[in-house]
PDB file as gemmi writes it, atoms N, CA and C in Angstrom:
CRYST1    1.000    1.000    1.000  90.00  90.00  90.00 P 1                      
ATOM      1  N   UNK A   1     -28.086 -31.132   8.788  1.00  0.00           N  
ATOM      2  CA  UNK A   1     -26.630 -31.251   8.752  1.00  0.00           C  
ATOM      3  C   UNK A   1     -26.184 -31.567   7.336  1.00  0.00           C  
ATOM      4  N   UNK A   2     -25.358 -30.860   6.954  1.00  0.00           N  
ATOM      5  CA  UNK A   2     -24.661 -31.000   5.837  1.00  0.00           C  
ATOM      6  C   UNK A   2     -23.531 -31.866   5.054  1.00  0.00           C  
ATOM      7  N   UNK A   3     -22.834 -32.023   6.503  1.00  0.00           N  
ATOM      8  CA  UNK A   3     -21.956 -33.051   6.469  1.00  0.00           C  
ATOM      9  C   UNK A   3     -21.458 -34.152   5.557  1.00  0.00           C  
ATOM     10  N   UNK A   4     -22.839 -34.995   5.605  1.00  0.00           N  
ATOM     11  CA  UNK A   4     -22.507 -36.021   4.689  1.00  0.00           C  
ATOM     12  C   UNK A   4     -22.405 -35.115   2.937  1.00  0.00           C  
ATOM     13  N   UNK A   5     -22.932 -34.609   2.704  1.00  0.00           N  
ATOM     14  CA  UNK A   5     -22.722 -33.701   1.664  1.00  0.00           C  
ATOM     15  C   UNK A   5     -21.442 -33.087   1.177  1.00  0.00           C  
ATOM     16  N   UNK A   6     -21.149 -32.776   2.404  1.00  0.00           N  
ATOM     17  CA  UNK A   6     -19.510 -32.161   1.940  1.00  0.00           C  
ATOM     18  C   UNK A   6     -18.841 -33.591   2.077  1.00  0.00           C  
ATOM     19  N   UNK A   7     -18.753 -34.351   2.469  1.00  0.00           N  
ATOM     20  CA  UNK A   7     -17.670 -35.471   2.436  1.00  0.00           C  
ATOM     21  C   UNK A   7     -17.910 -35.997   0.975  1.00  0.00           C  
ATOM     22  N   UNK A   8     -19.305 -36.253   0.704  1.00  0.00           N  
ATOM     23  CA  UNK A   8     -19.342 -36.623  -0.761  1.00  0.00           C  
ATOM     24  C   UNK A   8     -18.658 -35.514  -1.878  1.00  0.00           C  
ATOM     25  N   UNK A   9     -19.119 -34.325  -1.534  1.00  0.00           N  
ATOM     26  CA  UNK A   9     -18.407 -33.395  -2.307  1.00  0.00           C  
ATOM     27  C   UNK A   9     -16.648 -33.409  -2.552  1.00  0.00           C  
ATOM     28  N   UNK A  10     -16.304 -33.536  -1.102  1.00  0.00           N  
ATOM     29  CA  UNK A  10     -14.566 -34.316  -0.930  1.00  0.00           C  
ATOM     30  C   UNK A  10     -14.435 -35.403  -2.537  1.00  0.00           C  
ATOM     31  N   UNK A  11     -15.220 -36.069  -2.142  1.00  0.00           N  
ATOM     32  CA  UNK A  11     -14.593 -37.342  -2.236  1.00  0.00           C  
ATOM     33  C   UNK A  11     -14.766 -37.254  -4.358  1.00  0.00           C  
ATOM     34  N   UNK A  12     -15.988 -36.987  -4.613  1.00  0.00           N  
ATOM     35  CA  UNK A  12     -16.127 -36.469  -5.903  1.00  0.00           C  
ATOM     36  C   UNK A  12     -15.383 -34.888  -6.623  1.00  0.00           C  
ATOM     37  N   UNK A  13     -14.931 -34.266  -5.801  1.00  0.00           N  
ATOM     38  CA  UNK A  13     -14.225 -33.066  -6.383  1.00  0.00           C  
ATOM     39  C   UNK A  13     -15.767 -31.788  -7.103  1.00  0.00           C  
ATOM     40  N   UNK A  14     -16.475 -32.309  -6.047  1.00  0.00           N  
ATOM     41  CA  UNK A  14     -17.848 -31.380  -7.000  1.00  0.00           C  
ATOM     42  C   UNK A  14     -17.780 -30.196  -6.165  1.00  0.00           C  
ATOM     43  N   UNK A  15     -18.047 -28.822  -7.515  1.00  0.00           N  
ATOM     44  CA  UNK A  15     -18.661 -27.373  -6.996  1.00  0.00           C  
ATOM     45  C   UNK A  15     -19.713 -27.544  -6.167  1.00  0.00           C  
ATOM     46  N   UNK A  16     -19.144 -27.026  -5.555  1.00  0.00           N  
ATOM     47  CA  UNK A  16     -20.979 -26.639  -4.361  1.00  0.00           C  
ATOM     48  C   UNK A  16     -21.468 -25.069  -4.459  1.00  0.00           C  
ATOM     49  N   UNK A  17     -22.826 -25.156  -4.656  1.00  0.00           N  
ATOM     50  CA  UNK A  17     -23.408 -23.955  -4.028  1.00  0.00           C  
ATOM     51  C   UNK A  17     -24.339 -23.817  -2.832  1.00  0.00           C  
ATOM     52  N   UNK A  18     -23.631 -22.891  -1.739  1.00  0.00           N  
ATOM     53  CA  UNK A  18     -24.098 -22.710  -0.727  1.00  0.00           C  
ATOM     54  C   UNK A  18     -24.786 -21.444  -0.387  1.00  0.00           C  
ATOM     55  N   UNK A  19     -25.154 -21.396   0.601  1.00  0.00           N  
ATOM     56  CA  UNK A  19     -25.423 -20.271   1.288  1.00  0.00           C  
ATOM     57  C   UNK A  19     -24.688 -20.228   3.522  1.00  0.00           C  
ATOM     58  N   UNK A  20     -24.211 -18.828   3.415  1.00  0.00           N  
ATOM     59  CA  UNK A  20     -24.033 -19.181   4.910  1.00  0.00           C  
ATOM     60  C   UNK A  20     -24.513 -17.708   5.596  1.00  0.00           C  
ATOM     61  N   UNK A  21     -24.931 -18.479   6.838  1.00  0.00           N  
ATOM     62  CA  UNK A  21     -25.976 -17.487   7.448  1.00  0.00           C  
ATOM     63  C   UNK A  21     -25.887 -15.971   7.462  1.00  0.00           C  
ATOM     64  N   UNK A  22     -26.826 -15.925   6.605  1.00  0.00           N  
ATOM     65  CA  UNK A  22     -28.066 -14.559   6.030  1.00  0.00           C  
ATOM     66  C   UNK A  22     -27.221 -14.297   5.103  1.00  0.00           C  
ATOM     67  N   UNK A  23     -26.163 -14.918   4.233  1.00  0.00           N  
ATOM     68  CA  UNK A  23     -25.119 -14.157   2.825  1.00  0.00           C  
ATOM     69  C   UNK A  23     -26.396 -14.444   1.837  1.00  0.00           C  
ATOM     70  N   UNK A  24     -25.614 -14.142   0.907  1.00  0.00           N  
ATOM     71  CA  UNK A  24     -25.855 -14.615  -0.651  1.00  0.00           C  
ATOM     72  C   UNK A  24     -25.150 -15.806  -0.975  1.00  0.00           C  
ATOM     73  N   UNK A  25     -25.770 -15.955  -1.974  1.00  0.00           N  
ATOM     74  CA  UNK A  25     -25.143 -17.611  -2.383  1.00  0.00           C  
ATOM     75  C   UNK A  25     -23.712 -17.409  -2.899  1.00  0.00           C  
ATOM     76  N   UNK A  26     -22.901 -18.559  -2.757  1.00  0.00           N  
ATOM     77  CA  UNK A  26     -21.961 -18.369  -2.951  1.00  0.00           C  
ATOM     78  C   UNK A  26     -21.374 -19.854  -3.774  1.00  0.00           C  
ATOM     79  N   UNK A  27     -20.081 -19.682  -4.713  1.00  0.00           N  
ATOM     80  CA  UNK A  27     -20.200 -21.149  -5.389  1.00  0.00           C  
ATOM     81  C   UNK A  27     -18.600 -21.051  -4.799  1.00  0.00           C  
ATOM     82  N   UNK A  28     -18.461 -22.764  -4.331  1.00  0.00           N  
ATOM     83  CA  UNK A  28     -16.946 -23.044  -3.556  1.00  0.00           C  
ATOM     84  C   UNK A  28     -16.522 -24.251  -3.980  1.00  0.00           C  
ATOM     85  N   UNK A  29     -15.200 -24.247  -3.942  1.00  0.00           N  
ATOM     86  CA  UNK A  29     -14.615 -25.882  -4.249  1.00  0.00           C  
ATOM     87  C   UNK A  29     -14.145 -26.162  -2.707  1.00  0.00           C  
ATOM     88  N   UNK A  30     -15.196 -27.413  -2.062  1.00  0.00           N  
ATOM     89  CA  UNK A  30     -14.507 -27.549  -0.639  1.00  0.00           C  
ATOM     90  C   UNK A  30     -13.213 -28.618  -0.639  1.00  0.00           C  
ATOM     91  N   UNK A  31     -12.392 -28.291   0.152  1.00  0.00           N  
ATOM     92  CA  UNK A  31     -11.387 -28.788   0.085  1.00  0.00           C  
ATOM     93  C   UNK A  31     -10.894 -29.763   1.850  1.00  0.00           C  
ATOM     94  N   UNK A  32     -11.483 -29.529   2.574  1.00  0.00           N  
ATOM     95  CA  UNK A  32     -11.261 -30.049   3.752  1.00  0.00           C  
ATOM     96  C   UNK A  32     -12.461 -29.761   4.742  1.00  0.00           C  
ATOM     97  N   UNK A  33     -12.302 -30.890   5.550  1.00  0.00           N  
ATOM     98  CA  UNK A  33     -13.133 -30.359   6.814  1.00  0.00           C  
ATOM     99  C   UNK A  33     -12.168 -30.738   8.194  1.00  0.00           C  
ATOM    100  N   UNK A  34     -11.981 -29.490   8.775  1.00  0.00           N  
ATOM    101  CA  UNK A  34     -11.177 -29.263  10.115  1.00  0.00           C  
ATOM    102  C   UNK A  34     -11.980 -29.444  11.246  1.00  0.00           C  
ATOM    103  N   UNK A  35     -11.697 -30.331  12.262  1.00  0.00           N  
ATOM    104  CA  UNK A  35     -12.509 -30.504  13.562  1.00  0.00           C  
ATOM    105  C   UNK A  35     -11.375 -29.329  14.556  1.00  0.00           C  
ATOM    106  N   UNK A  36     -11.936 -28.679  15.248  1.00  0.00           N  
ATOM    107  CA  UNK A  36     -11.335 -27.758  16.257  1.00  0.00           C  
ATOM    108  C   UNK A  36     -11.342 -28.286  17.726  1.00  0.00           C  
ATOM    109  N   UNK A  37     -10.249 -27.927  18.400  1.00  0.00           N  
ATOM    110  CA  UNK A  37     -10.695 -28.766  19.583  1.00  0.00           C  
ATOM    111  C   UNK A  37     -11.713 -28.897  20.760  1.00  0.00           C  
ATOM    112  N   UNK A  38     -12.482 -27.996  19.969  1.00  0.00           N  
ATOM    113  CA  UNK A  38     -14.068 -27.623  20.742  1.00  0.00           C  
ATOM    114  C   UNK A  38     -14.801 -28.685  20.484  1.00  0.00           C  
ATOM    115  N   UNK A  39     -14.350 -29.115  18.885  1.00  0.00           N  
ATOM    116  CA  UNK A  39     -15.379 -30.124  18.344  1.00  0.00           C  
ATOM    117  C   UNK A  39     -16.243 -29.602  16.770  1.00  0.00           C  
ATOM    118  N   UNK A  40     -15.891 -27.786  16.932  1.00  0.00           N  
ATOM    119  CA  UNK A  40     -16.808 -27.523  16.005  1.00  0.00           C  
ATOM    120  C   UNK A  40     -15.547 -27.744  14.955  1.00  0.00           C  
ATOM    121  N   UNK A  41     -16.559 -28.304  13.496  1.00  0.00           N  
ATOM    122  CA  UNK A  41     -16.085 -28.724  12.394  1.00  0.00           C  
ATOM    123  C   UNK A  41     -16.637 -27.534  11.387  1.00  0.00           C  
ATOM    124  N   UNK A  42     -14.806 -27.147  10.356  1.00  0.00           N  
ATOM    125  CA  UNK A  42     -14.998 -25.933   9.832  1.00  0.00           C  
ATOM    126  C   UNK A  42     -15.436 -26.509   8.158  1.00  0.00           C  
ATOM    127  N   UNK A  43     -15.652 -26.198   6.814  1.00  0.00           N  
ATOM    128  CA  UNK A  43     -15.102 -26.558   5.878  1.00  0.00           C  
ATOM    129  C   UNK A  43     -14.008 -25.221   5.359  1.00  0.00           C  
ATOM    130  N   UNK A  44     -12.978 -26.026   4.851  1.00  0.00           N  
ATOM    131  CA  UNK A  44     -11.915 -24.903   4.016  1.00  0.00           C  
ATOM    132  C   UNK A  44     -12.346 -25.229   2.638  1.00  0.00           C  
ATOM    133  N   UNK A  45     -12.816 -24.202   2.079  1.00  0.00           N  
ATOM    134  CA  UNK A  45     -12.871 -23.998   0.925  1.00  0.00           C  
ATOM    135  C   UNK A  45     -12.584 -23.310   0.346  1.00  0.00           C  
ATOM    136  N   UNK A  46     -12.138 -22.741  -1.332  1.00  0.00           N  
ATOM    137  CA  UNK A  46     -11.638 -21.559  -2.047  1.00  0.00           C  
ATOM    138  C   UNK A  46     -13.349 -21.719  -2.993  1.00  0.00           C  
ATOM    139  N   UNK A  47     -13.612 -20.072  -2.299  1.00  0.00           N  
ATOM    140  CA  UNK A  47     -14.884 -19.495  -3.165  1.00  0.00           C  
ATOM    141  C   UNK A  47     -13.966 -19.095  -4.684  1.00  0.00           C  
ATOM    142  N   UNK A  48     -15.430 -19.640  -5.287  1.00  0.00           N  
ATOM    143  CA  UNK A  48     -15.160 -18.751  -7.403  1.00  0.00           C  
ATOM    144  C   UNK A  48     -15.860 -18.068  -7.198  1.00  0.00           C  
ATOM    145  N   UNK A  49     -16.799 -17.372  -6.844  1.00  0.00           N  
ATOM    146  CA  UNK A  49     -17.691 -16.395  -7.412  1.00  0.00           C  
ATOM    147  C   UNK A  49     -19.030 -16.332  -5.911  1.00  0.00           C  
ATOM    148  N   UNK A  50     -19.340 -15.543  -6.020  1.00  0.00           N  
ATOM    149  CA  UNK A  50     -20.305 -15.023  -5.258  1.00  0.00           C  
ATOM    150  C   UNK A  50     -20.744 -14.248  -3.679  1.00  0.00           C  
ATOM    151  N   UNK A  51     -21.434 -14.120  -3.029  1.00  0.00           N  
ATOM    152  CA  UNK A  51     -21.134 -13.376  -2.112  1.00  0.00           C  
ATOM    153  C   UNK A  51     -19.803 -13.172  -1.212  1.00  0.00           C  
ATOM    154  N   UNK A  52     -19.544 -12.069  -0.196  1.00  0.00           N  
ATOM    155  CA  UNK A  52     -18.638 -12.004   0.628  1.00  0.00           C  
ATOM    156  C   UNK A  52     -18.795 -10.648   1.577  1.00  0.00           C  
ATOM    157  N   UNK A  53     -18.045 -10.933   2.454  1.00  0.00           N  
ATOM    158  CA  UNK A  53     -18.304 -10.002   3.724  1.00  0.00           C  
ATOM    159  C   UNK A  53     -16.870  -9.559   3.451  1.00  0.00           C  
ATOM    160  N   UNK A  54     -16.105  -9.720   2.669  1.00  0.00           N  
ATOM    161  CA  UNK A  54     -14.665  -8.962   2.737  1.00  0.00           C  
ATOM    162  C   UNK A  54     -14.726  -8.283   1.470  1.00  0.00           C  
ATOM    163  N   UNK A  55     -13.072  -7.744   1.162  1.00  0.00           N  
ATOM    164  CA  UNK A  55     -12.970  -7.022  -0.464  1.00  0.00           C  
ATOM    165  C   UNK A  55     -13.220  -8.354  -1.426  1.00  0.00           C  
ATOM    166  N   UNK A  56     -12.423  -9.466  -1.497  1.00  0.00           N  
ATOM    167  CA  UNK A  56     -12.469 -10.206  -1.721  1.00  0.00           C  
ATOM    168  C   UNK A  56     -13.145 -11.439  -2.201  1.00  0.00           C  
ATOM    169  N   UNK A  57     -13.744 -11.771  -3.573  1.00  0.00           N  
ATOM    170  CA  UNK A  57     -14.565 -12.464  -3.935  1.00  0.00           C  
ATOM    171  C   UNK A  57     -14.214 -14.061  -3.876  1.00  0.00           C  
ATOM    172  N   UNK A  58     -12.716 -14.024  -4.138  1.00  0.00           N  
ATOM    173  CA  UNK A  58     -12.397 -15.174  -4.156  1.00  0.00           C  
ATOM    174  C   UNK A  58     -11.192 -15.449  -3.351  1.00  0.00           C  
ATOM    175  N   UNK A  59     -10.901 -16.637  -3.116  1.00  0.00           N  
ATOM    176  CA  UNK A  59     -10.138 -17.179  -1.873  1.00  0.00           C  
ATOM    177  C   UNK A  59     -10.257 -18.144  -1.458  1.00  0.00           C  
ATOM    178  N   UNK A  60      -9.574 -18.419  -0.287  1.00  0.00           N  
ATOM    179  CA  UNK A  60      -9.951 -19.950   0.518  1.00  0.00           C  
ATOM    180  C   UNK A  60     -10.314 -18.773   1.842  1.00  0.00           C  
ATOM    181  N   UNK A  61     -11.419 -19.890   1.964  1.00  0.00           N  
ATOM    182  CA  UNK A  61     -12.686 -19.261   3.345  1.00  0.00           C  
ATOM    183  C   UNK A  61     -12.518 -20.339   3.862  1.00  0.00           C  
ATOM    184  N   UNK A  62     -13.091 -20.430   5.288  1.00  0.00           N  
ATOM    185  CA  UNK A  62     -13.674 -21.502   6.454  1.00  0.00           C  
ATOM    186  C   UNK A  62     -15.258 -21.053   6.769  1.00  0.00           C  
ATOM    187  N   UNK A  63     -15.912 -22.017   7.040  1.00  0.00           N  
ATOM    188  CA  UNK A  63     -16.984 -22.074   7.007  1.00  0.00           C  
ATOM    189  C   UNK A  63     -17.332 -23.165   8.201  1.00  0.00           C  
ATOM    190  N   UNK A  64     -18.138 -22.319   9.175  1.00  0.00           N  
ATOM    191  CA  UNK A  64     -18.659 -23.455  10.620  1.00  0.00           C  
ATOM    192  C   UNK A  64     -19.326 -23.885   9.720  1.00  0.00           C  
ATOM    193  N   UNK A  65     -19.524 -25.453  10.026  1.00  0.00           N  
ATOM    194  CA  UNK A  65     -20.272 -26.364   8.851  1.00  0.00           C  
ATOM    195  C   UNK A  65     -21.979 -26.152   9.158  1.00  0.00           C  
ATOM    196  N   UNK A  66     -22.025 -26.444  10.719  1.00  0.00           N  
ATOM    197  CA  UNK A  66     -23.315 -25.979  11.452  1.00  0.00           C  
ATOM    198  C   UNK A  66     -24.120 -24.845  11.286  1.00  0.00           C  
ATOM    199  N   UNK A  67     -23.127 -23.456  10.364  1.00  0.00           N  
ATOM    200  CA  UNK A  67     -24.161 -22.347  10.271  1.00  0.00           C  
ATOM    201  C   UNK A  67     -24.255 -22.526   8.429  1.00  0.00           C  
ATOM    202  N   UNK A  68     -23.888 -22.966   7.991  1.00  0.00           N  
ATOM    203  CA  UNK A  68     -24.331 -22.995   6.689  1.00  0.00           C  
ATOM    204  C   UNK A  68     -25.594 -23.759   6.158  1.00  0.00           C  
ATOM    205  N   UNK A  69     -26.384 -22.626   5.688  1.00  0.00           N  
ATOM    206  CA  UNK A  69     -27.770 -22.775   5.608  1.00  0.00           C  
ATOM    207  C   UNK A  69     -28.134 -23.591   4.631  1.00  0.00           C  
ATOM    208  N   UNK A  70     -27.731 -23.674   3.293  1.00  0.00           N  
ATOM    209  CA  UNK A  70     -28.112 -24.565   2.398  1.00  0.00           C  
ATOM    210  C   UNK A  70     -26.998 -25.036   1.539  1.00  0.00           C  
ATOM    211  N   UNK A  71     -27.188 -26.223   0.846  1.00  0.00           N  
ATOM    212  CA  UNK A  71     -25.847 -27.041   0.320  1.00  0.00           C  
ATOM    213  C   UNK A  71     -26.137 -27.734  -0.940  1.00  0.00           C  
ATOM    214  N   UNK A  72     -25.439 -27.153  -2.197  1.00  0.00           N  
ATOM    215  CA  UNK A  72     -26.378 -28.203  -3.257  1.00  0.00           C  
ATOM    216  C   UNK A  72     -24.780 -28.455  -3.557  1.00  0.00           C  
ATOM    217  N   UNK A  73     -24.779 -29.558  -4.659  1.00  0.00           N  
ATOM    218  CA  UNK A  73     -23.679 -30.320  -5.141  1.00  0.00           C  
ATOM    219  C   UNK A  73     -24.245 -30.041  -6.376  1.00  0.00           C  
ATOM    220  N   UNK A  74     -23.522 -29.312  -7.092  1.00  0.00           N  
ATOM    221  CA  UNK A  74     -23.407 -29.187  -8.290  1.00  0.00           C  
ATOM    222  C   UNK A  74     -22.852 -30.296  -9.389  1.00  0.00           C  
ATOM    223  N   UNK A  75     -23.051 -29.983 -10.939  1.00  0.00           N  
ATOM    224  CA  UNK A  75     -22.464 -31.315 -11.266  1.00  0.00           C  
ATOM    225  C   UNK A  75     -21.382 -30.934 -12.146  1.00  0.00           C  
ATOM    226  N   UNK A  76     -20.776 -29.378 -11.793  1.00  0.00           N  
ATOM    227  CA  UNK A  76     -19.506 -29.009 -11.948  1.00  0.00           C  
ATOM    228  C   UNK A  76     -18.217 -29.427 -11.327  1.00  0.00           C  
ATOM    229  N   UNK A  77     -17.544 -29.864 -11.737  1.00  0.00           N  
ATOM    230  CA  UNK A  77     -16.164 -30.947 -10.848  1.00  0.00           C  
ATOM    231  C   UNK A  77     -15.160 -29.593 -10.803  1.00  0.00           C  
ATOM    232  N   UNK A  78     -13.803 -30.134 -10.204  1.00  0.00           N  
ATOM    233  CA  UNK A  78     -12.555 -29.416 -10.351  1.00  0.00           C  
ATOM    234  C   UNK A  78     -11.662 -30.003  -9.778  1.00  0.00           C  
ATOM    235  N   UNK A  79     -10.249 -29.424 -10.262  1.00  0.00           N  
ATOM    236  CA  UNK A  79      -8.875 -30.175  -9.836  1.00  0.00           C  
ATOM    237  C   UNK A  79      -8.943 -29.535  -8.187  1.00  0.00           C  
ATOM    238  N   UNK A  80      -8.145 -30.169  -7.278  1.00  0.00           N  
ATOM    239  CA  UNK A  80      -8.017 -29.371  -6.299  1.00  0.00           C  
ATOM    240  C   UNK A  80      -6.507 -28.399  -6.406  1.00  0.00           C  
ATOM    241  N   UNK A  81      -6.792 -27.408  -5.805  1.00  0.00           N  
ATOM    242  CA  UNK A  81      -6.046 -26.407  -5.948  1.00  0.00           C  
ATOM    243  C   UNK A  81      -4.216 -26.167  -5.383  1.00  0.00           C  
ATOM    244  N   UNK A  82      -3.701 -26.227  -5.952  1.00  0.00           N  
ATOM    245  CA  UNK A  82      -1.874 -26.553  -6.104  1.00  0.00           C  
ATOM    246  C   UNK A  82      -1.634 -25.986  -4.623  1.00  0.00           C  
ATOM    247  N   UNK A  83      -2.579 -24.767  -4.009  1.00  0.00           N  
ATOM    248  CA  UNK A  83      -1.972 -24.023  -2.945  1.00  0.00           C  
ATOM    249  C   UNK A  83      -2.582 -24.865  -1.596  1.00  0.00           C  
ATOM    250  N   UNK A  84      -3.314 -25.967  -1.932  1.00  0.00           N  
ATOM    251  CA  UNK A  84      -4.227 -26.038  -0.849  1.00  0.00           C  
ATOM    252  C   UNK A  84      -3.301 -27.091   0.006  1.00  0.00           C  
ATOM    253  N   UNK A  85      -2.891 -27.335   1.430  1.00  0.00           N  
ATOM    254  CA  UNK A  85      -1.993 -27.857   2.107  1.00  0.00           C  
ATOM    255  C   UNK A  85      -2.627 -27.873   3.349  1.00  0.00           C  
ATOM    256  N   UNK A  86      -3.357 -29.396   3.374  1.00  0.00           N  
ATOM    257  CA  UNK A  86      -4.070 -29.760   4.458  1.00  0.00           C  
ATOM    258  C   UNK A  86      -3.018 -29.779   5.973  1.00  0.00           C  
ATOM    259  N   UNK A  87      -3.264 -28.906   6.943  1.00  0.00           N  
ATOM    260  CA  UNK A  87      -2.181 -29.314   7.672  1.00  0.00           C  
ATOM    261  C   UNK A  87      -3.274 -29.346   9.256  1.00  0.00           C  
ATOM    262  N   UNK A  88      -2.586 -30.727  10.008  1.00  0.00           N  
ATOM    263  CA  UNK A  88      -3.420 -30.424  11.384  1.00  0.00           C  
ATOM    264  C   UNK A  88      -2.483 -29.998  12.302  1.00  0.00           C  
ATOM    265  N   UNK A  89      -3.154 -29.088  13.208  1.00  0.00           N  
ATOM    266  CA  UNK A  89      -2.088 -28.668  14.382  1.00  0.00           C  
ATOM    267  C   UNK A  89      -2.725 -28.177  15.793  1.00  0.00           C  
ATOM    268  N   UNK A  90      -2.285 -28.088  16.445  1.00  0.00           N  
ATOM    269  CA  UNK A  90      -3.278 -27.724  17.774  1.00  0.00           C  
ATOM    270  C   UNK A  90      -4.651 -27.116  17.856  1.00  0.00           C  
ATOM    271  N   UNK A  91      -4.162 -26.274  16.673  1.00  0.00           N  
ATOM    272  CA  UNK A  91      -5.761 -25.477  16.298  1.00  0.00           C  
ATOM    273  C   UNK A  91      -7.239 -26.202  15.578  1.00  0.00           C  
ATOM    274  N   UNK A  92      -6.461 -27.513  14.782  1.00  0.00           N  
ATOM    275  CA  UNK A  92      -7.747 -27.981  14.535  1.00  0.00           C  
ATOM    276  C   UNK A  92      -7.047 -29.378  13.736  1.00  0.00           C  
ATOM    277  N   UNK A  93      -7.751 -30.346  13.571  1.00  0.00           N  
ATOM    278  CA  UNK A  93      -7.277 -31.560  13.147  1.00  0.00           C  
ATOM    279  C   UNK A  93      -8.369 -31.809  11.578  1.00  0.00           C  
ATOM    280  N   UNK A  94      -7.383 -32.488  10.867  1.00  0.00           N  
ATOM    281  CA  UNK A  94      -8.320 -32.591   9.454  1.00  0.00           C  
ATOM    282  C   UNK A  94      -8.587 -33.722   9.488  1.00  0.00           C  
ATOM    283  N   UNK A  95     -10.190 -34.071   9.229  1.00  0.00           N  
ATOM    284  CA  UNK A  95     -11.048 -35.289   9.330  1.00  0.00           C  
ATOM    285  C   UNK A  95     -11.153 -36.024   7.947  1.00  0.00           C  
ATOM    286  N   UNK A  96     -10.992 -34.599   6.976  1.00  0.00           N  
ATOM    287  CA  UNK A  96     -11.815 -35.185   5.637  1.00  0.00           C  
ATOM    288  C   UNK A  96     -11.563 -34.340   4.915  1.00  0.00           C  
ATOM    289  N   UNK A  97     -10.834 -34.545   3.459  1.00  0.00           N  
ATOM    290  CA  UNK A  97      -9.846 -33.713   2.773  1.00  0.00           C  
ATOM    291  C   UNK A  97     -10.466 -34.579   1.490  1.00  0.00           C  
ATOM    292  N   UNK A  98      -9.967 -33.545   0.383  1.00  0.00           N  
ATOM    293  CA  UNK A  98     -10.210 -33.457  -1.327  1.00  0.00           C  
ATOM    294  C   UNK A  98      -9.297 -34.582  -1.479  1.00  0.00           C  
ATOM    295  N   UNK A  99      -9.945 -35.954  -2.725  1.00  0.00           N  
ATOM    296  CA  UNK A  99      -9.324 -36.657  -2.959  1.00  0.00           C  
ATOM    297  C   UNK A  99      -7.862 -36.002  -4.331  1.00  0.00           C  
ATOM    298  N   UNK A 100      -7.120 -36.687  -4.358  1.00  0.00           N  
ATOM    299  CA  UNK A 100      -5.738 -35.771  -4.707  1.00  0.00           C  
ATOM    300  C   UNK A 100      -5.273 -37.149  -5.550  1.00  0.00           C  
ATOM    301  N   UNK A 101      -5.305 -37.465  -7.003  1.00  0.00           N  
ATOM    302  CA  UNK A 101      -4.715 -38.702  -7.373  1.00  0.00           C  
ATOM    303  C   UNK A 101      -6.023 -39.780  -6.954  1.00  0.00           C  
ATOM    304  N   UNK A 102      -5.157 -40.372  -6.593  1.00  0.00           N  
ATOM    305  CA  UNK A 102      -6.113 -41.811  -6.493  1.00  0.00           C  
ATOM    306  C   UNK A 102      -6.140 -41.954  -5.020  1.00  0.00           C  
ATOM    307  N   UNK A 103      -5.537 -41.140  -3.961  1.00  0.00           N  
ATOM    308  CA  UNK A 103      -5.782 -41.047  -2.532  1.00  0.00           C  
ATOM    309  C   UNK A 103      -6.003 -39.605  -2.286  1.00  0.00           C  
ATOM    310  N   UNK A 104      -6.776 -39.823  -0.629  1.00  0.00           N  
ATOM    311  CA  UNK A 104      -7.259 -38.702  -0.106  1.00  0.00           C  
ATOM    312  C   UNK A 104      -6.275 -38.118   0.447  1.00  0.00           C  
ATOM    313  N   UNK A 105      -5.824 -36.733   0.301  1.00  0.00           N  
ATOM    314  CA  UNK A 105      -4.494 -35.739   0.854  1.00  0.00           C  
ATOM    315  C   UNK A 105      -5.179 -35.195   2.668  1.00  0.00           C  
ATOM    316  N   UNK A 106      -4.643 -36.097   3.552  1.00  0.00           N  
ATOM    317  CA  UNK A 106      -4.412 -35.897   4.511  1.00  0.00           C  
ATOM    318  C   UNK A 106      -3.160 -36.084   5.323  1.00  0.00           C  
TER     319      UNK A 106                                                      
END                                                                             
């Protein structure tokens, strides 16, 4: 489980490079983790660079946290991103969001 990884990643603003099941690696700034009301927990992140199953190299993706195969924390940082707007709503509730200032934006 990865989990604790991405919350540290939250909480430090660090690049991650991942992999998610059978891609190529891919490098992301995670920005939230969404619980769904199933229970499964997504991460929202905006990929910089590397694999994709769309046209699209870069973006904000979701990611089941459970199928992502490997997780490093890079010791590349970043601002979080002006567009990113943690919102919870029937579809899924936010547990754990990019610190923003000197508090966490939830």
């Amino acid at each position: 489980m990865h989990r604790n990884d991405i919350v540290r990643a939250l909480e430090e603003r660090q690049v991650v490079l991942m992999t998610y099941v059978s891609g190529g690696p891919r490098t992301v700034q995670p920005h939230a983790i969404v619980r769904k009301p199933d229970g499964t927990e997504l991460l929202e992140a905006y990929q910089v660079r590397g694999y994709t199953e769309t046209d699209s190299e870069h973006g904000w993706k979701s990611f089941e946290i459970s199928r992502i195969e490997t997780f490093e924390l890079l010791s590349e940082r970043f601002e979080p991103r002006r567009d990113f707007r943690p919102v919870s709503s029937s579809s899924g509730q936010v547990v754990a969001a990019v610190r923003v200032g000197a508090e966490t934006a939830i």
